[in-house]
N, C-alpha and C positions, 0 to 999 in steps of 0.2 A: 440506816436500816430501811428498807423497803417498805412502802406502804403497803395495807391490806397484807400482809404475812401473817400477821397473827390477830386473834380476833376474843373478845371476852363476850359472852353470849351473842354472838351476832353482834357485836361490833367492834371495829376495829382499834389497834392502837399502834404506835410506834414504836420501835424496835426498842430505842431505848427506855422507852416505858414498860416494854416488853422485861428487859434488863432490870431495872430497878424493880421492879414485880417479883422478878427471879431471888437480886438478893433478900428482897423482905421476906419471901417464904423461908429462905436457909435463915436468915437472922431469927425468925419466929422458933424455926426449928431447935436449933437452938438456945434458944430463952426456954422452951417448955420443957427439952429436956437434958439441958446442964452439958453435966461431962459426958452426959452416957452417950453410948454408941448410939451413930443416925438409922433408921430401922430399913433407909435407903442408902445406896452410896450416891454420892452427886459425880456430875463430869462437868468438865466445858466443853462446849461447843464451840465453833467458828462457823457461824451464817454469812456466808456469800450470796448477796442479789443483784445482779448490774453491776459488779464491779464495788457496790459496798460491804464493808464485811462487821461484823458484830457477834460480838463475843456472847452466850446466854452458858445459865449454868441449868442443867438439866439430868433427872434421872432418869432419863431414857437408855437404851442402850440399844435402838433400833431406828430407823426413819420414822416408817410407823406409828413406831410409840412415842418418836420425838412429835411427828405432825398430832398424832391426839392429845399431846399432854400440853401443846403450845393450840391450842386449835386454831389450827393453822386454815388458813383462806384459799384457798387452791383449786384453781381452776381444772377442769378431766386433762387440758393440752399443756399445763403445765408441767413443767419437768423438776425432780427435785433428785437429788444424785448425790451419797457419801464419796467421798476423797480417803477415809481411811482418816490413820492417826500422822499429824504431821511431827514436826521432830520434838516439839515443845510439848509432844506429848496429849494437844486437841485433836478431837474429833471436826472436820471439816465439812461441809455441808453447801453444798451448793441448791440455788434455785434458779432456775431459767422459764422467766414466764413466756406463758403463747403470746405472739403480737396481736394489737390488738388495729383490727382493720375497722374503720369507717364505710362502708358504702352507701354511696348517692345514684339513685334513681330517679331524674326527674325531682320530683317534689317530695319525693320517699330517700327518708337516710336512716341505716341500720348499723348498730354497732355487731363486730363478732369478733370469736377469737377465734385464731387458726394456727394451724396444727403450722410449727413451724419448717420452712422448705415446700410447705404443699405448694398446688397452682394457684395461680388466681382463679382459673377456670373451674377446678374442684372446689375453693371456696365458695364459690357463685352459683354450682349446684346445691352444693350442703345447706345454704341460706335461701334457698327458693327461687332465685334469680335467673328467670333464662332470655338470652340472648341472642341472636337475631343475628345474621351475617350484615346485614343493613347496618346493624350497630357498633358504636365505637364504646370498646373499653379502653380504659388508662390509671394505671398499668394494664398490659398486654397479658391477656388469658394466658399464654404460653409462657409467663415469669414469675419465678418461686417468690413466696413470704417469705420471708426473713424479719423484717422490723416493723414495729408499728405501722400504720401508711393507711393510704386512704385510696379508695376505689371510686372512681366516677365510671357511671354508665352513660353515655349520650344515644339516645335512639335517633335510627335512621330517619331524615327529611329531605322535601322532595326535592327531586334534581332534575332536569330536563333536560334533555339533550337533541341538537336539531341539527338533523344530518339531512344537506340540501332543502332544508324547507319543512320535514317529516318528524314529527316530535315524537319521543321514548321520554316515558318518566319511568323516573328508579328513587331506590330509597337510598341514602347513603350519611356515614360522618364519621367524622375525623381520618379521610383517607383524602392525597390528590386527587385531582380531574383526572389524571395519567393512569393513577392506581381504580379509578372507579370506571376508565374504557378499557381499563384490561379484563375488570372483573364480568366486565358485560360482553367481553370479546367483541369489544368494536376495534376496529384496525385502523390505523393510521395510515393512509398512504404518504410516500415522500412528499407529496408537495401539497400536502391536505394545510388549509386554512385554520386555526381557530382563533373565538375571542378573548379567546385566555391561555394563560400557560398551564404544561401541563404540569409542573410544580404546587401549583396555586392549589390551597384545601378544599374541597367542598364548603360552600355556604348554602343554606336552606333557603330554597326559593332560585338557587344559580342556575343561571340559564348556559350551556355551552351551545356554541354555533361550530358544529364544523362544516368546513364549506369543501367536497370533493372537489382538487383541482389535480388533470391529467396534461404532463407534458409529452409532447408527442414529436419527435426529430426528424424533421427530413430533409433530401439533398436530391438535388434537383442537375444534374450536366448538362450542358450545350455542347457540340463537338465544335470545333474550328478547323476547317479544312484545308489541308498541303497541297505547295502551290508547286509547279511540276518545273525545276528549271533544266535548262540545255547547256553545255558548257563544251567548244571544241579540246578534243584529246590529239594530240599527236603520236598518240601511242594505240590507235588503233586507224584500220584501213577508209577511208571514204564511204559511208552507207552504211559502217555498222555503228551499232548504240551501244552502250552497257551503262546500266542503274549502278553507279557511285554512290550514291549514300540514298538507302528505303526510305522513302517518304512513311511521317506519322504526325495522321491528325492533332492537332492541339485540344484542350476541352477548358473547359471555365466551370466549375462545380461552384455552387450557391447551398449551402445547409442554414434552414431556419426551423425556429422552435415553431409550433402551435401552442399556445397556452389554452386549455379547455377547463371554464369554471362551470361545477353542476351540470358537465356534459355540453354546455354552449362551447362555443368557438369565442375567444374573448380577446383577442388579438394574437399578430404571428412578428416575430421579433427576426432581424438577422442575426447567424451565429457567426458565420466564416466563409468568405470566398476563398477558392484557391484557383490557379492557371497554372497551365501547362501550355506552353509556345508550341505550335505546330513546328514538325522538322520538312522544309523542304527536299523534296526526292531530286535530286541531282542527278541527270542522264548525260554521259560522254557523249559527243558523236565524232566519230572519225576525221580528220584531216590528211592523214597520209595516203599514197597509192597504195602501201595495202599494208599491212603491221608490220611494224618495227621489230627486227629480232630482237635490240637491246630494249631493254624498257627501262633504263637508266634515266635518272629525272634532270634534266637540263632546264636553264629561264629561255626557253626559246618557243613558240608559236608558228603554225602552219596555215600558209594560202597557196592553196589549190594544190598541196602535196609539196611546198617547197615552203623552205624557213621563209619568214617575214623579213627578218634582217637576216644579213652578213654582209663581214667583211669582204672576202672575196671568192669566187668556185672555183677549181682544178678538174679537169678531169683527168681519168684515166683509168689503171687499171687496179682492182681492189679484190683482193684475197682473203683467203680465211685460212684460220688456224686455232688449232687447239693445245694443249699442255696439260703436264701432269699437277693435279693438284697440290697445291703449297707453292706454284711458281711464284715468281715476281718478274718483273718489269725492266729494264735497263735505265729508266730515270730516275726509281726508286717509286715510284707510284703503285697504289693497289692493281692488283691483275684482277678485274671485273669485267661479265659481258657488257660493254659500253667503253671497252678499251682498245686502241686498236695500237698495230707500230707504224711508223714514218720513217721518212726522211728527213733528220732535224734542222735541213737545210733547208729542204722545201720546208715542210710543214713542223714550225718548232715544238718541242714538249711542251705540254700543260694548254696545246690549242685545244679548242673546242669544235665541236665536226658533225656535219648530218652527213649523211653517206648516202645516196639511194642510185640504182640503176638507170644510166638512160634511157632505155627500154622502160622505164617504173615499174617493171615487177619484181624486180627485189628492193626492200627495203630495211639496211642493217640500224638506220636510224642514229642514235644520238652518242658521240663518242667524247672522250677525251686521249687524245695525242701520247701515246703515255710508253711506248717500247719504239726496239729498232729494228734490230737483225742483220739478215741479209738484203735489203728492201734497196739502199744505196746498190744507184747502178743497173737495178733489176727490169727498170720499167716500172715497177709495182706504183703506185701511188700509196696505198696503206693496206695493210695487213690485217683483218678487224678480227678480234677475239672472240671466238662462237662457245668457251665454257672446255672442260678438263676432256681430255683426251678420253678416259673411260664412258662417259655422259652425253659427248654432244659429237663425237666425229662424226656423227653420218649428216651433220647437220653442215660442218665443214665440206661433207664430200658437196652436197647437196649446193650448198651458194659456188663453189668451185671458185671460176674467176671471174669478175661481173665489169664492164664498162659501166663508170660512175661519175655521177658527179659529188666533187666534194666539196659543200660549202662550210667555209670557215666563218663558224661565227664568232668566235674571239681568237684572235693571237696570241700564244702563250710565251713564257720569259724564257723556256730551251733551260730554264733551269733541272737540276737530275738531283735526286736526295743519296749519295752512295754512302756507306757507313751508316 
């Protein structure tokens, strides 16, 4: 049975003394008057408090009149609630006391009861208690009573906080260093210093150092300058130039931090170099008497408008001609301008050939020996390929028929690819 439930002039007694109280009055009742009718009826009860339950026999037939006739102990926040009749035919009875909270203030502690579910913060008004945003409650003002429990107040103590040298005092407790710069809306930069973490709770008298530090990136180029090369082409005239590959600067990029504490310069770190190799500008200059119609690529080199090496020169007489596109060749070799026909007596298939006029203003330039025709017999020395009948005859009209010299710079096998 619960304590403090029932009480005999102001004070209290125990359920089960409550009980045997109960039956000595029916016993009495009883004895005085025999067989005769009770001038009350009695009931039983079933008292639930906390989960303990006890039986009392009572002529009550309301709460009410049960709480006067037991005079009962009962707090304004206390709750006391019928169930009705259960199957064994008792009245049921519940009591649900208010929790009873402790609060600590400093040197001051207060008992109270609370209205069960309220806040803690409406408790702490209803008791006199006001509180301070500097201050720490525990339990948290914003969480219901439910059960007995105990309320600590800690008032806010001083904190200090020293941002580059400049001191802020604040009141604070039971909150982080993290939670107490937010509250004061100091900001953290990314690379801000302090002596503490910002986990750590406030202690009374804590001193926080933050130390402003600003990183600052920068990148620094040097160019490296393209060096200008010359390089002879056989595939253009004596005196003219042409730019082969655009020269571009090189560079070498340096990126280093500054580190800045409390706005000083406090040393500069490297971060990254990188390079970029300048591209030298490559300029052709001419070697031949004047540009080569074929511009077909051979291993051969020009002095003074004539190959460096060969085997041997022919001269004689050198024509042009054209064909319909899709021809081929009578060796079996690609038909390209850079192809000319022969005589595979004189001049075998698969020789190698510069062609150029004795006169030196025409220059058909670099061939491979690669067709025949009608060329046996003709007089002709070679026939040079000027590109497809629709596209290049007037270029055929145009070289006609040129006295030349032909040098051989390789000898070919006269071999033919047919099938």
């Amino acid at each position: 049975m619960p304590k403090d439930l029932f009480t005999d002039n102001g004070g209290s007694v125990s359920g089960r003394t409550a009980v045997i109280a109960a039956m000595a009055v029916t016993a009495a009742a009883v004895t005085c008057l025999g067989a005769a009718k009770l001038a009350r009826p009695q009931y039983t009860a079933l008292l639930t408090e906390n989960g303990i339950a006890v039986e009392i026999i009572t002529s009550a037939e309301t709460i009410e009149g049960f709480v006067a006739e037991q005079r009962a102990k009962l707090h304004p926040f206390d709750k006391i609630t019928a169930a009705g009749v259960n199957e064994r035919g008792i009245f049921e009875i519940a009591v649900e006391r208010a929790p009873t909270v402790t609060i600590t203030d400093g040197e001051i502690t207060k008992t109270a009861r609370a209205i069960k579910g309220e806040k803690v913060a409406d408790l702490m008004i209803r008791e006199g208690f006001t509180v301070d945003r500097c201050d720490a409650v525990c339990p948290d003002l914003g969480l219901d009573i439910l059960d007995d429990c105990e309320v600590e107040v800690t008032r806010g103590f001083p904190v200090t906080v020293r941002i580059d040298g400049e001191e802020h005092r604040f009141l604070a407790a039971g909150i982080t260093v993290g939670e107490l710069l937010v509250r004061e809306r100091i900001a953290l930069g990314a690379y801000d210093e302090l002596n503490v973490s910002t986990y750590d709770i406030v202690t009374e008298n804590m001193v926080i150092n933050i130390t402003r530090v600003r990183l600052e990136t920068r990148s620094r180029t040097e160019y490296v300058p393209y060096d200008t090369v010359y390089v002879d082409s056989p595939y253009l005239a004596m005196g003219e130039k042409r730019v082969a590959v655009e020269g571009r600067d090189g560079s070498v990029t340096v990126t280093t931090c500054d580190k800045y504490v409390s706005g000083v310069l406090l040393k500069t770190e490297l971060v990254d170099t990188t390079s970029a190799e300048p591209v030298n500008e490559v300029i052709e200059c001419g070697t031949a008497f004047a540009e080569p119609y074929s511009k077909r690529e051979g291993n051969f080199t020009l002095k003074d408008g004539i190959p460096e090496k060969y085997e041997y020169v022919l001269e004689g007489k050198v024509t042009a001609y054209t064909a319909a596109e899709g021809s081929g060749t009578y060796s079996g070799r690609p038909l390209v301008i850079g192809s000319c026909g022969v005589d595979p007596d004189v001049i075998p298939f698969g020789s190698e050939v510069y062609i150029v006029s004795k006169d030196r203003t025409h220059v058909y330039g670099y061939a491979v020996a690669s067709d025949t025709g009608d060329i046996k017999g003709s007089g002709v020395l070679a026939d040079a390929y000027m590109g497809t009948f629709a596209d290049n005859y007037d270029d055929a009209l145009n070289w006609q028929a040129q006295y030349c010299d032909v040098y051989v710079l390789s000898v070919g096998d006269n071999s033919v690819f047919w099938g």
